[in-house]
C-alpha positions as CSV (number, residue, x, y, z in Angstrom):
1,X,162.2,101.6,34.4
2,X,159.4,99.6,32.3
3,X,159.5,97.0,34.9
4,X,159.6,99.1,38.0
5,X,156.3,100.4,36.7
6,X,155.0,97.6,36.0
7,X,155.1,96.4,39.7
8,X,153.5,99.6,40.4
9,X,150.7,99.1,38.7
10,X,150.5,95.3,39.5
11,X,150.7,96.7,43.2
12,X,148.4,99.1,42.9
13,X,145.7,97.2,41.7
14,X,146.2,94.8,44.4
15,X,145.7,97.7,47.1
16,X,142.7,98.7,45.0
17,X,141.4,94.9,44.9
18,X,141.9,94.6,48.4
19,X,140.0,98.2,49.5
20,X,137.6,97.2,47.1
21,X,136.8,93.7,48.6
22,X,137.1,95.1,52.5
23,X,133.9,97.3,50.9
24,X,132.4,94.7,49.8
25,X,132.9,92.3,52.8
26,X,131.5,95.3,54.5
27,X,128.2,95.6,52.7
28,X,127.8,92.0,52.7
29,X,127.9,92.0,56.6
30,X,125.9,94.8,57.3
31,X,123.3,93.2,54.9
32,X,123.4,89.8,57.0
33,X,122.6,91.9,60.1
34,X,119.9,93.8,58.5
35,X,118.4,90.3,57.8
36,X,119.1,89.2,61.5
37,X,117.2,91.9,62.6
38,X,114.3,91.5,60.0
39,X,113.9,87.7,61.2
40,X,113.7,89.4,65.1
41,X,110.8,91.6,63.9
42,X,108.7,89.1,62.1
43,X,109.7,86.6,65.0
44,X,108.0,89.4,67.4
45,X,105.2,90.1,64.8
46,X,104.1,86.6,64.7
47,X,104.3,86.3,69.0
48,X,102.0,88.9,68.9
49,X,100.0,87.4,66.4
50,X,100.0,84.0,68.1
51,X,98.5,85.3,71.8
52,X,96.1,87.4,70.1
53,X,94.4,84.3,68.7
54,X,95.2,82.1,71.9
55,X,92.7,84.6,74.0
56,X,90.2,85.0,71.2
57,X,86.8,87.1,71.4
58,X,85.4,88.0,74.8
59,X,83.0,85.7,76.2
60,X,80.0,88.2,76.5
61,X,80.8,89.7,72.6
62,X,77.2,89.4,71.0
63,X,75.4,89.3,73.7
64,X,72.7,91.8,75.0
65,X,73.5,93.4,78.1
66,X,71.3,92.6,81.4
67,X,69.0,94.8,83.1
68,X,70.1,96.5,86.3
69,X,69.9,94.3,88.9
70,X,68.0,97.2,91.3
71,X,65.1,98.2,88.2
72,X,64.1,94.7,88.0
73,X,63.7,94.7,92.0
74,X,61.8,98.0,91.5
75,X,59.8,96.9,88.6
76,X,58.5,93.7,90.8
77,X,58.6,94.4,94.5
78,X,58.8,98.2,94.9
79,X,56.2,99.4,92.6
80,X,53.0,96.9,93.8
81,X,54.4,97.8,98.1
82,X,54.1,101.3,97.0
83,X,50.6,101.0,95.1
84,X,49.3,99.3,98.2
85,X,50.8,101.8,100.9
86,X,49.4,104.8,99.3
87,X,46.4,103.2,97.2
88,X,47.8,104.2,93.7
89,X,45.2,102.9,91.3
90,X,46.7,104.4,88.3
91,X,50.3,102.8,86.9
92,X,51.6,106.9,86.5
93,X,51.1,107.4,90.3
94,X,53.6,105.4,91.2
95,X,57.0,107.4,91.7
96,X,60.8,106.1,90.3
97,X,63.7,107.6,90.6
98,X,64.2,110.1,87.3
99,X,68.3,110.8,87.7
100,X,71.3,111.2,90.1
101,X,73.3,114.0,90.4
102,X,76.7,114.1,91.6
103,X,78.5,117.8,92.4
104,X,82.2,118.5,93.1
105,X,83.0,121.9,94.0
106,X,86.8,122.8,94.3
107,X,87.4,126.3,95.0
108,X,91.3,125.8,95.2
109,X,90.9,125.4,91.2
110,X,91.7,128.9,90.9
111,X,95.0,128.8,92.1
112,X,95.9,125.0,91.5
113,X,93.6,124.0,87.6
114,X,95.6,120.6,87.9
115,X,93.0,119.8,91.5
116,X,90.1,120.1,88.7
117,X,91.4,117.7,86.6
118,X,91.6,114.9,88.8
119,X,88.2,115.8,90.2
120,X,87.0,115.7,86.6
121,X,89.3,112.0,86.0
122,X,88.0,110.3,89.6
123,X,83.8,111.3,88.9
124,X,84.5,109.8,85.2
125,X,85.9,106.3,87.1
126,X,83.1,106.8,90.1
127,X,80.7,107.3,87.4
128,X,81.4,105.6,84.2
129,X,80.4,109.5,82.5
130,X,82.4,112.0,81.7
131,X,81.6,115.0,83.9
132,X,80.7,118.5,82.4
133,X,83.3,121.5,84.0
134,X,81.6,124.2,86.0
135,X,82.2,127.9,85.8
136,X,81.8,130.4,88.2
137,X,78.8,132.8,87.0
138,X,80.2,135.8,88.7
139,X,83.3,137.5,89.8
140,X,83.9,137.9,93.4
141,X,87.0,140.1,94.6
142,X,87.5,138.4,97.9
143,X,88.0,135.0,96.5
144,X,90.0,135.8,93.9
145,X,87.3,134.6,91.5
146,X,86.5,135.7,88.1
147,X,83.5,134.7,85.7
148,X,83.9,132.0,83.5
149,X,86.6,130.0,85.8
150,X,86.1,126.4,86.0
151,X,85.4,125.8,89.8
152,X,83.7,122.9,89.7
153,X,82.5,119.2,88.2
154,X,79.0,117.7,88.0
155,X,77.6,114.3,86.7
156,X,74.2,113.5,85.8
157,X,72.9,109.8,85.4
158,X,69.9,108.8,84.2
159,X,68.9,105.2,82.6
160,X,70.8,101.8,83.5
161,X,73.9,104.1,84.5
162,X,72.0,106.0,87.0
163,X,70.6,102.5,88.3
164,X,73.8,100.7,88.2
165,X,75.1,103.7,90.9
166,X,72.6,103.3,92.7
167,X,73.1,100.0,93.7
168,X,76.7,100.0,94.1
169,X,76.0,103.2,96.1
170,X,73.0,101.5,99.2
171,X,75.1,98.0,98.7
172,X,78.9,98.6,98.8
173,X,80.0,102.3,99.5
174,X,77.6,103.7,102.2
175,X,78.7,100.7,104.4
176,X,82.2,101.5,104.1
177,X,81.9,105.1,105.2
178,X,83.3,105.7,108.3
179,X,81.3,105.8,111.7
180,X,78.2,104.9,109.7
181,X,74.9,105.0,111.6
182,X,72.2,105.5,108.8
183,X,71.0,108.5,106.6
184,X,69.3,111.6,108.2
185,X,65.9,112.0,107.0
186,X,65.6,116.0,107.3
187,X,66.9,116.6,103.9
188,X,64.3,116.6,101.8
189,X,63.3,119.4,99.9
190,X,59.3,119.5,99.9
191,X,59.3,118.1,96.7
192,X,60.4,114.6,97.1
193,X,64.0,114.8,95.8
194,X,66.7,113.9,98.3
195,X,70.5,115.3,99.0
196,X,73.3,114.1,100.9
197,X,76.7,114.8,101.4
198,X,79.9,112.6,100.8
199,X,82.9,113.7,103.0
200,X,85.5,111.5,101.2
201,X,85.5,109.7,97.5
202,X,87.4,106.7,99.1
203,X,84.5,104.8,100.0
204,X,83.5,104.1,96.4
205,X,85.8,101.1,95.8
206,X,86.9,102.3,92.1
207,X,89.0,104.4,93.8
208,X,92.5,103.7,94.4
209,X,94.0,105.3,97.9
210,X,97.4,105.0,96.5
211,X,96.6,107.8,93.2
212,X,94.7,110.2,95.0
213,X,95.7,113.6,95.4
214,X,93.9,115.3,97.9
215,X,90.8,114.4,99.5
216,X,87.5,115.8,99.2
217,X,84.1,115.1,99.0
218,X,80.8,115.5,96.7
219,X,77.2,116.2,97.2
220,X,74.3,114.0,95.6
221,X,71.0,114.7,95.1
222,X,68.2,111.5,94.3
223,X,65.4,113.4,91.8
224,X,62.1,111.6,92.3
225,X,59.1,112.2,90.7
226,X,57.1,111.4,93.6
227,X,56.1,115.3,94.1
228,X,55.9,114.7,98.2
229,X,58.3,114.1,100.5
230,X,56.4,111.0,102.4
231,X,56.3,109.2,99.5
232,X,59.6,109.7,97.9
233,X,61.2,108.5,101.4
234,X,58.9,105.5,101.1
235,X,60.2,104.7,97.6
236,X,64.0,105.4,98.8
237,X,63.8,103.1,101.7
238,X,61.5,100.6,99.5
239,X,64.9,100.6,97.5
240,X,67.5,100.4,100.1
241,X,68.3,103.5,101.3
242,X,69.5,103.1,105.0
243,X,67.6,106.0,107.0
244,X,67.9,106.4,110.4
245,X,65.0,105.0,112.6
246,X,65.3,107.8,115.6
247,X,64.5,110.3,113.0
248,X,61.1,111.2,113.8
249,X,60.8,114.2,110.9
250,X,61.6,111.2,108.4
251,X,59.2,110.8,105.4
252,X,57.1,113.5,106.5
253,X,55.1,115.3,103.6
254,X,56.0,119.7,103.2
């Protein structure tokens, strides 16, 4: 009997010895594969590491950024043709353009906000400015339209932005609209400050045709200080501004 259990126990703590050493294989591995995978992180850390140093700081980092391109040909060709058309003797006299303003209205916001917001996404991209939402002042029944709903998106641009659009505006997206044959020049308001009206936002060229959800057009009105309309055409056309030539109302003072 003594010796039966004595093999038991022997046997047992062989069983026990061998559960015991399966554990511990078991840790053992799982710790080798958490190394392995620690050696694949820092292996990945450092990659990253690596290519940000291989492209290094920008090449313009530091620098000051250039005038517009269409000020400086204002500030040296516009402004002394302009003095000697209409005999400005004082420096004041002499109009520029104060600010750009670009307005969306979507009316099918009411029924459809998500229109707005890519209104509000493509004027930021058109722009470089984040647009300020529009509410409707009043409610009106027949349009389903109460106060305070967002209706709308504007942008105004004043400074280099304002001069910057302006460019790429005369230079790169009035040529690409379709059937182009010049700006009419009846659309002045008696106060020198012009307004036009864009039927599609695919001629500007940050637009992508591929993302766009629904087509739709903007209005944008060129604030002068010229005060008349004869010489705020002047300065427009000074600037680039295609107008048509058959337009025999063009540039005439209210």
């Amino acid at each position: 009997m003594a010796t039966k259990d004595k093999k038991g126990a022997s046997g047992g703590a062989a069983k026990g010895g061998a559960k015991g050493g399966g554990a511990k294989g078991g840790a053992g591995a799982k710790g080798g594969a958490g190394t392995k995978s620690g050696g694949k992180a820092s292996k990945g850390g450092g990659g990253k590491a690596r290519e940000k140093k291989a492209r290094g700081p920008h090449a313009g980092t530091g620098l000051p950024v250039p005038a517009p391109r269409l000020k400086a040909f204002y500030m040296e060709t516009v402004r002394p043709r302009l003095a000697q058309q209409f005999g400005f003797t004082n420096p004041h006299q002499l109009p520029t353009v104060e600010k750009i303003v670009l307005n969306v209205g979507v009316g099918e916001a009411v029924k459809q906000p998500k229109l707005l917001d890519a209104v509000v996404e493509e004027l930021a991209i058109i722009t470089g400015q984040q647009p300020v939402r529009r509410k409707a002042k009043k409610s009106i029944a027949n349009f389903g339209l109460r106060e305070g709903q967002e209706i709308g998106a504007s942008v105004t641009l004043r400074g280099a932005r304002m001069w910057e659009f302006l460019d790429r505006f005369i230079t790169i997206s009035l040529p690409r609209v379709r059937d182009f044959r010049g700006l009419g020049t009846r659309s002045f308001d008696g106060r020198g400050n012009y307004s036009l009206g864009v039927k599609e936002q695919m001629i500007f060229p940050e637009i992508n045709y591929d993302e766009i959800e629904q087509i739709h057009g903007m209005d944008i009105t060129f604030v002068t200080t010229a005060g008349r309309d004869d010489v705020a055409y002047a300065l427009l056309k000074e600037l680039g501004m295609p107008f048509r030539s058959d337009d025999k109302k063009g540039g005439r003072a209210a």
